[in-house]
Backbone as ProteinMPNN parsed JSONL, in Angstrom:
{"seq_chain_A": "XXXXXXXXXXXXXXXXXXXXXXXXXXXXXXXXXXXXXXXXXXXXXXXXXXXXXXXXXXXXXXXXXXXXXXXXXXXXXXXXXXXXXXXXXXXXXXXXXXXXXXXXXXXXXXXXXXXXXXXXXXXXXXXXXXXXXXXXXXXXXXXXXXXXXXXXXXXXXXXXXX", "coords_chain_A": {"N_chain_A": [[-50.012, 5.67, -93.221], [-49.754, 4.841, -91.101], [-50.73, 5.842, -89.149], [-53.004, 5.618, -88.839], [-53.056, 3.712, -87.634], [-55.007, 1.498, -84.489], [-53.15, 0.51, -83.037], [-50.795, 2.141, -82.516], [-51.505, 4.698, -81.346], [-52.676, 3.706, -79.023], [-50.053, 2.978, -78.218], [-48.763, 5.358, -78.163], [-50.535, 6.959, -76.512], [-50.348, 5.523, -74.299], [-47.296, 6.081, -73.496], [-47.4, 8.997, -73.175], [-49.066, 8.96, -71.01], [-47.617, 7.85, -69.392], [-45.186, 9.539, -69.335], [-46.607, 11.974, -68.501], [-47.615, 11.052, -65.62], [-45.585, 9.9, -64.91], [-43.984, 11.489, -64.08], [-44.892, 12.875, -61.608], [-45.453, 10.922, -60.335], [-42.474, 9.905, -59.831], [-41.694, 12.23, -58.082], [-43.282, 12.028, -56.22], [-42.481, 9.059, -55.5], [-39.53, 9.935, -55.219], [-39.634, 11.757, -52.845], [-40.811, 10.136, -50.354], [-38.461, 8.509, -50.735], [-36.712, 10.246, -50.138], [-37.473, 10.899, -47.596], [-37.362, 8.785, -46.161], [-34.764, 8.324, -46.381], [-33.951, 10.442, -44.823], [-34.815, 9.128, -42.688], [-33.646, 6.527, -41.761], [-30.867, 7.988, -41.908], [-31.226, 9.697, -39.278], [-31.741, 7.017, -37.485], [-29.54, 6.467, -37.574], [-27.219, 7.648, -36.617], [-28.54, 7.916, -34.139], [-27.892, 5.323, -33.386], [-25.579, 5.737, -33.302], [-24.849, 7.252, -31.799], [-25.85, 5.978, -29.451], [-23.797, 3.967, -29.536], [-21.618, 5.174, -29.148], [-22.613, 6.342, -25.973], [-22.455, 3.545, -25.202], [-19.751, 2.642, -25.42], [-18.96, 4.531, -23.96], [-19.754, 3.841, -21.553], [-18.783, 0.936, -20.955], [-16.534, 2.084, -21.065], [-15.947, 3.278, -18.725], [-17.042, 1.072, -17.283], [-15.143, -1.022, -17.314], [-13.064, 0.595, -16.064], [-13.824, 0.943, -13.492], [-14.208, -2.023, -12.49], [-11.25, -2.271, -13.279], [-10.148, -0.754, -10.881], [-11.622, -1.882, -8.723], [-10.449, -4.324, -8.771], [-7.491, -4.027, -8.45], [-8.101, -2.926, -6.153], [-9.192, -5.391, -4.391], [-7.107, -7.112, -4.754], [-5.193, -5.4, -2.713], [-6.72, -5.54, -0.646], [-6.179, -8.621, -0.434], [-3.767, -9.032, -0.435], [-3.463, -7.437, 2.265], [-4.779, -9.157, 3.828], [-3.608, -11.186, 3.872], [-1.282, -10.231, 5.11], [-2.186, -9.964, 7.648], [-2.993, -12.061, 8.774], [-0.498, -13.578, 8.614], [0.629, -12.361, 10.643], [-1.313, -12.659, 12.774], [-0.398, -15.174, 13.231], [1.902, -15.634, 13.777], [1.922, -14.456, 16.367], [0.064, -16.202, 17.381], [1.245, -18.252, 17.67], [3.635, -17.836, 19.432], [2.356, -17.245, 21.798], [2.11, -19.879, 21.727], [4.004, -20.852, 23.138], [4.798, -19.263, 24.932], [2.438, -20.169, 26.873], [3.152, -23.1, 26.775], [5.4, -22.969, 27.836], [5.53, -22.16, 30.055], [2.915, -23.816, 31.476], [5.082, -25.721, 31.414], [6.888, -24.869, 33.307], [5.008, -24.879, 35.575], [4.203, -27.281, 35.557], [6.403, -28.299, 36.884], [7.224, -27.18, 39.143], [4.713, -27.803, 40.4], [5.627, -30.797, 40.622], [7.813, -30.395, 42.455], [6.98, -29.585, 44.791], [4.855, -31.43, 45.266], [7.085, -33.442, 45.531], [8.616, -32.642, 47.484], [6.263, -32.774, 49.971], [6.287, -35.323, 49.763], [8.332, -36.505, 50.407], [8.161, -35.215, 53.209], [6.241, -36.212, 54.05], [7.102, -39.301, 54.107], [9.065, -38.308, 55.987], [7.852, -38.223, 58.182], [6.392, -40.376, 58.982], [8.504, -42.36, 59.132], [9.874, -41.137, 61.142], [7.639, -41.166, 63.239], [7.507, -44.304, 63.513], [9.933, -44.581, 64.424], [9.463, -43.175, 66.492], [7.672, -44.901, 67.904], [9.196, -47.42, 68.763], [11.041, -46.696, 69.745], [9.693, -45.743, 72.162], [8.519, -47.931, 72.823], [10.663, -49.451, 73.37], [12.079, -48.118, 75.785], [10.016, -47.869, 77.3], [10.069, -50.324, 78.462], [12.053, -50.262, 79.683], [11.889, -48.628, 81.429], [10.783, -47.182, 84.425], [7.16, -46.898, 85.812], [7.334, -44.481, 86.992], [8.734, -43.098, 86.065], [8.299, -43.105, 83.256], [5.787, -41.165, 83.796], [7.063, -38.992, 84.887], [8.601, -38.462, 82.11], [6.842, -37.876, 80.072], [5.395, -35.474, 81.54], [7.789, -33.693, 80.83], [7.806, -33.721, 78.292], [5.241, -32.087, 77.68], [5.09, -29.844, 78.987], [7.227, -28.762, 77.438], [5.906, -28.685, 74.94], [3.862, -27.123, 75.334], [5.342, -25.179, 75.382], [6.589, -24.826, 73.843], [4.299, -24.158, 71.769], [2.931, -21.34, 72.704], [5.452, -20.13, 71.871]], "CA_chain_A": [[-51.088, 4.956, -92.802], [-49.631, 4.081, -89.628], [-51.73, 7.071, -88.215], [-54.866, 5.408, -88.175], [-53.064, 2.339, -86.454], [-55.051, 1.86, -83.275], [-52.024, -0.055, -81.774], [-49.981, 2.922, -82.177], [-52.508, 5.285, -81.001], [-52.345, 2.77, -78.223], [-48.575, 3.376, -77.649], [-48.927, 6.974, -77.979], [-51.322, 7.645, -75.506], [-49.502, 4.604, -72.786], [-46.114, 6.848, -72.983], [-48.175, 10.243, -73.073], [-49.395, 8.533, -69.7], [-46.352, 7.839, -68.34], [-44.68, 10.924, -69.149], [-47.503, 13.17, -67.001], [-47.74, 10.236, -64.423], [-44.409, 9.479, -64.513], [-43.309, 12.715, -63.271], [-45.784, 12.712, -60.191], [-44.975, 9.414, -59.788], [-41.275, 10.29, -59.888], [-41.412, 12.941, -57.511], [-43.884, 10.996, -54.799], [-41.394, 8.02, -54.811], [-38.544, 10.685, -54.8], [-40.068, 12.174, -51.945], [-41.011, 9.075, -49.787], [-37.39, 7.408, -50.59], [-36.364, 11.129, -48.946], [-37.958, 10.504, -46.416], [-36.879, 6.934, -45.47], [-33.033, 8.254, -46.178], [-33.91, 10.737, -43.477], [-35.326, 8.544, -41.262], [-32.414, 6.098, -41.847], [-29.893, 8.457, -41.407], [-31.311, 9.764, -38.224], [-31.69, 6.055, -36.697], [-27.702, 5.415, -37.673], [-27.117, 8.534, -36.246], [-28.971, 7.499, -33.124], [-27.271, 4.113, -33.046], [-24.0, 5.839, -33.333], [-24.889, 7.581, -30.437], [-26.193, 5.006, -28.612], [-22.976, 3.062, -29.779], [-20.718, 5.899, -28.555], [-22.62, 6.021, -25.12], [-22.611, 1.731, -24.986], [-18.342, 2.427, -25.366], [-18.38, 4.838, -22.385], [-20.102, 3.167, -20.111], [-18.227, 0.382, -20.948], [-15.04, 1.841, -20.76], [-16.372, 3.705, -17.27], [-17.453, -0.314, -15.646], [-13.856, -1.673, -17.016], [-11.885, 1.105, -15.156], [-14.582, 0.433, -12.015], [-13.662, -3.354, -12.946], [-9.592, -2.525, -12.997], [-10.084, -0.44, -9.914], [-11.558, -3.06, -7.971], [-9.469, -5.411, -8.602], [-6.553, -3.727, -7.3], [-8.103, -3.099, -4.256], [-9.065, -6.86, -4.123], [-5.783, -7.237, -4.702], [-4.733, -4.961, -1.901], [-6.939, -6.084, 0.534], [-5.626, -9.673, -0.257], [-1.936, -8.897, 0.293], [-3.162, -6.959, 3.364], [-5.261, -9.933, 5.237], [-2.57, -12.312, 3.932], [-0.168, -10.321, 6.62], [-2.634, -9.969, 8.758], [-2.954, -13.67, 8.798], [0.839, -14.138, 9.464], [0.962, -11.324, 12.027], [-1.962, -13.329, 14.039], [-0.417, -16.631, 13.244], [3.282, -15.218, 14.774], [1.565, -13.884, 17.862], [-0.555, -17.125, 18.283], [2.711, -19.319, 17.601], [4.478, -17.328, 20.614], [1.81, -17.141, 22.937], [1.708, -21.018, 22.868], [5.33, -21.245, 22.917], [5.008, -19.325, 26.505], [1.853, -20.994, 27.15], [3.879, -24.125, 26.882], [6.944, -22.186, 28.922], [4.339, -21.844, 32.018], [2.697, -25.072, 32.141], [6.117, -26.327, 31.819], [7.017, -24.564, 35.016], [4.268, -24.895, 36.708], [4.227, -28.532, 36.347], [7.981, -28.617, 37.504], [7.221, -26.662, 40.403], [3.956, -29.182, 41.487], [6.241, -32.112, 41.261], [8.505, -30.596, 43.223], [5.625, -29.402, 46.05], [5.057, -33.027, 45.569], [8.27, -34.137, 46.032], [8.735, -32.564, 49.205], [5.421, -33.128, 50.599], [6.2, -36.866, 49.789], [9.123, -36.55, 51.173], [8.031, -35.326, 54.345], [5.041, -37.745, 54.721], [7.794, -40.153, 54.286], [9.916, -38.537, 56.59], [6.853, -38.115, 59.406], [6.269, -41.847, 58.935], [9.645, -43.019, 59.679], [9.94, -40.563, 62.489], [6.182, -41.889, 63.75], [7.946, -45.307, 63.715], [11.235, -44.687, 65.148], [8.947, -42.787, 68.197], [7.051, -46.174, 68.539], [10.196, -48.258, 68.722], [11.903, -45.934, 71.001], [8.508, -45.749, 73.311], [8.4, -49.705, 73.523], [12.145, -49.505, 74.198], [12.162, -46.862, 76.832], [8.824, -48.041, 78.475], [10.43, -52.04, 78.877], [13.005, -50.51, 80.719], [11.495, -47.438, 81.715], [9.843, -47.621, 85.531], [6.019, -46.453, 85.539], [7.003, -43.241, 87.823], [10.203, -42.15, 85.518], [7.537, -42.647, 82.404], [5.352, -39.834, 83.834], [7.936, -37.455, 84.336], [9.073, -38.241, 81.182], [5.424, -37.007, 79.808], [4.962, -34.236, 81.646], [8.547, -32.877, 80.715], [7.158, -33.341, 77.24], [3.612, -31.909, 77.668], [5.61, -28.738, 79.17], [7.856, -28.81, 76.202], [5.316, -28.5, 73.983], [3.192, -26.26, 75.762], [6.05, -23.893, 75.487], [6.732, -24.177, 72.03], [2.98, -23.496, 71.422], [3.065, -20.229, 72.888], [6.629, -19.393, 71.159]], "C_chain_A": [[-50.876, 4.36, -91.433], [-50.237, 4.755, -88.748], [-52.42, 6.295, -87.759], [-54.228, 4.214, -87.383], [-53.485, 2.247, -85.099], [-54.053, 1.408, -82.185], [-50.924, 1.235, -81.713], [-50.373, 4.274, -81.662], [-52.066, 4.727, -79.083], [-51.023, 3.433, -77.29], [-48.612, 5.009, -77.267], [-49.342, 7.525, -76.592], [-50.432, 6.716, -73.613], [-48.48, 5.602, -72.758], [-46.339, 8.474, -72.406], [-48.089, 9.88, -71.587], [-48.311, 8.845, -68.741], [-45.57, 8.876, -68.178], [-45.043, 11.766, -67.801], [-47.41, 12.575, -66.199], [-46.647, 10.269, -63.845], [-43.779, 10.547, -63.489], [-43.972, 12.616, -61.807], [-44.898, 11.491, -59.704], [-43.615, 9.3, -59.242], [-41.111, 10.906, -58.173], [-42.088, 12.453, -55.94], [-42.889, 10.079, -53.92], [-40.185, 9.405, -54.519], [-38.744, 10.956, -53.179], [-39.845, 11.187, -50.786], [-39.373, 8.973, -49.608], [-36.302, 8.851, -49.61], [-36.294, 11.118, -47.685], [-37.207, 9.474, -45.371], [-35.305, 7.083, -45.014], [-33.227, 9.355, -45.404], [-34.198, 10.114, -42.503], [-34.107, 7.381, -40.987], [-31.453, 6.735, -41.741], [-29.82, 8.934, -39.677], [-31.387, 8.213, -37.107], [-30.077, 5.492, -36.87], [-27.131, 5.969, -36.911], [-27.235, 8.318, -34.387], [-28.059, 6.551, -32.537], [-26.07, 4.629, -32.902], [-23.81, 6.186, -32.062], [-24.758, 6.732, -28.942], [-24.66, 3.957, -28.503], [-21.511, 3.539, -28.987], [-21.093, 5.895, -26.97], [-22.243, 5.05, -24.539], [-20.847, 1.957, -24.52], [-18.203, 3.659, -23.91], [-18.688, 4.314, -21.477], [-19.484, 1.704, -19.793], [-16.826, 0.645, -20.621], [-14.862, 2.329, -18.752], [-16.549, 2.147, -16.596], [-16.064, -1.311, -16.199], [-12.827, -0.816, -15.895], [-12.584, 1.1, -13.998], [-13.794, -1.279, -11.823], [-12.164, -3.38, -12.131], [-8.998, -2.461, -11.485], [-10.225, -1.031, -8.743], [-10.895, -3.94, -7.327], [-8.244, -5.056, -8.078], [-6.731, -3.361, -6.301], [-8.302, -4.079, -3.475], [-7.81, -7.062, -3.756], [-4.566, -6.978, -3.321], [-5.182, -5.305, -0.417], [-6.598, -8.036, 0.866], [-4.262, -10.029, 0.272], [-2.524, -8.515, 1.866], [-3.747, -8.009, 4.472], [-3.85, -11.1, 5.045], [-0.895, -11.59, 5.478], [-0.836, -9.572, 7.665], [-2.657, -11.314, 9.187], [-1.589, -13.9, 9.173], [0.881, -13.622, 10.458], [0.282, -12.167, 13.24], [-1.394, -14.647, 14.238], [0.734, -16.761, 14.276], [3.014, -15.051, 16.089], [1.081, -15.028, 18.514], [0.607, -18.642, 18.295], [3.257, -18.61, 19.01], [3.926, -17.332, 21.839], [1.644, -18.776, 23.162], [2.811, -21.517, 23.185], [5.29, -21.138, 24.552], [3.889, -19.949, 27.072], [2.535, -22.653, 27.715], [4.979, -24.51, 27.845], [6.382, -22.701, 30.023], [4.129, -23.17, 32.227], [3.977, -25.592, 32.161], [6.587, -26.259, 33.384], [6.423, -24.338, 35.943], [4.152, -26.665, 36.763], [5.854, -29.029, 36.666], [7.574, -28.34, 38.855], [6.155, -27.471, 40.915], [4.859, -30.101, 41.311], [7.419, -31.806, 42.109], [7.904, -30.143, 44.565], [5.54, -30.983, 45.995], [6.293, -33.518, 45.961], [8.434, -34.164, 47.64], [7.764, -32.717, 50.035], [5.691, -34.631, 50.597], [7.415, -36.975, 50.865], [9.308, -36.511, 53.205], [7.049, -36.087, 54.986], [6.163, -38.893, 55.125], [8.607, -39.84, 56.171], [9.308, -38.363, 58.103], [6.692, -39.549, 59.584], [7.279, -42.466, 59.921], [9.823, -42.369, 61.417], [9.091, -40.861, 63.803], [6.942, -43.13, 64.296], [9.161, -45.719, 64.724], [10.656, -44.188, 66.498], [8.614, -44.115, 68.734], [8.21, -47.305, 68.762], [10.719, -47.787, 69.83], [10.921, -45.96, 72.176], [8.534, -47.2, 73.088], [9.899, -49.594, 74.027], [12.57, -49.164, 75.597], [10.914, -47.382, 77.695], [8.97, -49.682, 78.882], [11.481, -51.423, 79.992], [12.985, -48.903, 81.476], [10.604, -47.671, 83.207], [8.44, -46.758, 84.912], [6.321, -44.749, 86.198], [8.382, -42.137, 86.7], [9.339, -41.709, 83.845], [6.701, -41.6, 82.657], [6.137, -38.606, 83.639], [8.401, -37.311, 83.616], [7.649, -37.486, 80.415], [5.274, -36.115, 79.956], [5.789, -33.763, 81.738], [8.003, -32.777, 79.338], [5.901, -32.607, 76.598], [4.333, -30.678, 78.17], [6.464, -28.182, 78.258], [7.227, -28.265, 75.054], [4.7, -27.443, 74.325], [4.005, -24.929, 75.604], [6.452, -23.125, 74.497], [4.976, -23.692, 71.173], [2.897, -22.103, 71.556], [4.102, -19.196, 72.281], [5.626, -18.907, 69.764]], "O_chain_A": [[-51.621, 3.599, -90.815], [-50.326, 4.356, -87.587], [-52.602, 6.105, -86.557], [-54.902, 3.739, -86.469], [-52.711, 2.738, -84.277], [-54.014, 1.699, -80.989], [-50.181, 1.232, -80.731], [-49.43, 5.056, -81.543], [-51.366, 5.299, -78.248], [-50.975, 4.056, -76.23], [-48.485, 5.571, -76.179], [-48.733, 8.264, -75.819], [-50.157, 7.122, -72.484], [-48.683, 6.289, -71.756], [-45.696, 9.029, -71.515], [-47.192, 10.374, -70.904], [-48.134, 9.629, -67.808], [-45.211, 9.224, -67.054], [-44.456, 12.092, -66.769], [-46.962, 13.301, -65.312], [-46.465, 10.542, -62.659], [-43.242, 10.37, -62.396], [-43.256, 12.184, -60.903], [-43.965, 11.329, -58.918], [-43.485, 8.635, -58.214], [-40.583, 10.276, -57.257], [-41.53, 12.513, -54.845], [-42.548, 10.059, -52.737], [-40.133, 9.765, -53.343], [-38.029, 10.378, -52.361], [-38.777, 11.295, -50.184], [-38.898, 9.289, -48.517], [-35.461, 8.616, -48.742], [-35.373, 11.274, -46.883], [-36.718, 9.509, -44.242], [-34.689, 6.557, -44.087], [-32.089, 9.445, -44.945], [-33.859, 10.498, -41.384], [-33.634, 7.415, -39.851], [-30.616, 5.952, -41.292], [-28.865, 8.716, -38.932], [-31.068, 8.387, -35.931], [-29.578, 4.452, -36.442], [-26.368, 5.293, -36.222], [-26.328, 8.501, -33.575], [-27.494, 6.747, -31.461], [-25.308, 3.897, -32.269], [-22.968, 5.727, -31.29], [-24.053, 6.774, -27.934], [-24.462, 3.276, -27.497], [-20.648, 2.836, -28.46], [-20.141, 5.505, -26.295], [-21.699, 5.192, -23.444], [-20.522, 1.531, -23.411], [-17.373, 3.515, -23.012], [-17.965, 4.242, -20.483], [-19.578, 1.233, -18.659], [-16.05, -0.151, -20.092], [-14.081, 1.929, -17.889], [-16.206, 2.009, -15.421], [-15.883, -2.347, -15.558], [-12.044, -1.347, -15.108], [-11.771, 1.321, -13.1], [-12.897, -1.499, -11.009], [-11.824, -3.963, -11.101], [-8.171, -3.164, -10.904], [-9.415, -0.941, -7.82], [-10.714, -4.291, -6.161], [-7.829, -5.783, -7.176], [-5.867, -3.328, -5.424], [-7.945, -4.119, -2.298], [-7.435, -7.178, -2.589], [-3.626, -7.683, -2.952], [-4.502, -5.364, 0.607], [-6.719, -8.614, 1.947], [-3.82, -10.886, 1.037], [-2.093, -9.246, 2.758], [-3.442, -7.941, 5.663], [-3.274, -11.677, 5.968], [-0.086, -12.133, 6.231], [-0.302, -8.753, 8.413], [-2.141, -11.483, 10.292], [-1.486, -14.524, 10.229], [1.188, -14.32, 11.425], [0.834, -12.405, 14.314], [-1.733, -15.308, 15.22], [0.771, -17.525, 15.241], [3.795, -15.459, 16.949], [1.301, -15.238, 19.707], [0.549, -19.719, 18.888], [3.087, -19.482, 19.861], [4.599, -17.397, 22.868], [1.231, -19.218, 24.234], [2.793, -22.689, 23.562], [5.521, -22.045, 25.352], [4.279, -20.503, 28.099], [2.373, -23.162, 28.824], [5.361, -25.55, 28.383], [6.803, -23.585, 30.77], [4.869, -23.81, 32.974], [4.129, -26.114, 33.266], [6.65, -27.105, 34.276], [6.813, -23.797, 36.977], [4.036, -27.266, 37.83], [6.223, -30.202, 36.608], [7.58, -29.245, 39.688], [6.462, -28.004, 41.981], [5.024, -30.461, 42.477], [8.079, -32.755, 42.532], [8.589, -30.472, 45.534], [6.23, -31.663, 46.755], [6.283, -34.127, 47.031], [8.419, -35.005, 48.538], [8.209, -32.849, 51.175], [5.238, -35.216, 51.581], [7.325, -37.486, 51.981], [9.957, -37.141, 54.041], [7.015, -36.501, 56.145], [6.177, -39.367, 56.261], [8.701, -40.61, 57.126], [10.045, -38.354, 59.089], [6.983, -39.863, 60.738], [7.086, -42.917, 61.05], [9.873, -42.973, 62.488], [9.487, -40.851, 64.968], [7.091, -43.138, 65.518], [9.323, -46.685, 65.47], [11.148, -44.599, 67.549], [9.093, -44.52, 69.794], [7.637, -48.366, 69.011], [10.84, -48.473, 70.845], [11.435, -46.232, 73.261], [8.759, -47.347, 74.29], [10.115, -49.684, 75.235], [13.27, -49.841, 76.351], [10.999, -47.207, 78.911], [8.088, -50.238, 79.536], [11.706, -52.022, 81.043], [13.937, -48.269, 81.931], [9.645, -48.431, 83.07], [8.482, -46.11, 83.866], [5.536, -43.86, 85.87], [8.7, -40.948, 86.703], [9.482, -40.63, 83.27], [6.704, -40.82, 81.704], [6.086, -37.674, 82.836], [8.988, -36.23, 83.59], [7.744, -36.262, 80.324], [4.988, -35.397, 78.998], [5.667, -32.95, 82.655], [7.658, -31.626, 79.071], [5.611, -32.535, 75.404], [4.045, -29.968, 77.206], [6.469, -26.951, 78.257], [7.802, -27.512, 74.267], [4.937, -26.521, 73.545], [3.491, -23.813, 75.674], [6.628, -21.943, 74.201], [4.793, -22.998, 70.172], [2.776, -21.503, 70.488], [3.939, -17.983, 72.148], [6.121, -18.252, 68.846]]}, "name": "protein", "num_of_chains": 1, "seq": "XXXXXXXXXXXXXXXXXXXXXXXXXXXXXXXXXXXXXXXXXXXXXXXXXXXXXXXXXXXXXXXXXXXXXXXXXXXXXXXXXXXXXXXXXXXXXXXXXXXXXXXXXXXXXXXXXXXXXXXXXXXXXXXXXXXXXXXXXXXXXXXXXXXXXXXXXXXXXXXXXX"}
């Protein structure tokens, strides 16, 4: 009598359902979730790619990077002795810089010297004439002072022409 039960009637026909459905149903999602695990494999796939490019180009701008830097490197050593080389040359040139004016201001004070010297010694000589001409002209007649003149005025005249 459980035949006529419509609750099992009921059941019957719900699993019946699911059976035929199920299968479709089955094979749709199957399908689909195919799908997705192709499309997911190809985007890991991708990324791997992408992940493998990302590591060369990375390892390509560290050895640009390394490369660099030892030529930084090289051009740092190389201004650092360029920098002494100019510093040596401009140390020596003020050394003789220093040499020169040294001996050039030796040599004006001694142009000075002797120019002082001989101002001095024109002075005194100036003086000792004027001493000797008052001397010589107190006891000098007026006619012995000319010819003393114009032996000197011929004197000179002679050394002019020498």
């Amino acid at each position: 009598m459980m035949l006529h039960d419509p609750q099992l009637w009921i059941l019957v026909s719900f699993l019946l359902f699911v059976a035929v459905s199920g299968r479709r149903f089955y094979r749709i999602v199957a399908l689909q979730l195919d799908d997705r695990s192709l499309t997911i494999a190809r985007q890991i796939k991708e990324v791997a790619e992408l992940h493998e490019e990302a590591q060369k180009i990375l390892w390509n701008e560290k050895t640009k990077f390394h490369k660099t830097r030892e030529s930084m490197t090289g051009l740092e050593k190389q201004t650092q002795e360029e920098a002494k080389k100019i510093l040596e040359d401009t140390q020596g040139k003020i050394i003789l810089l220093k040499e020169n004016q040294t001996q050039e201001l030796e040599n004006r004070f001694q142009t000075l010297q002797q120019k002082m010297y001989l101002e001095v010694q024109e002075s005194l000589l100036q003086k000792a004439c004027a001493l000797v001409h008052n001397s010589v002209s107190k006891k000098l007649t007026k006619a012995q002072q000319e010819h003393f003149l114009k032996q000197q005025m011929h004197n000179l005249s002679i050394q002019g022409r020498a």
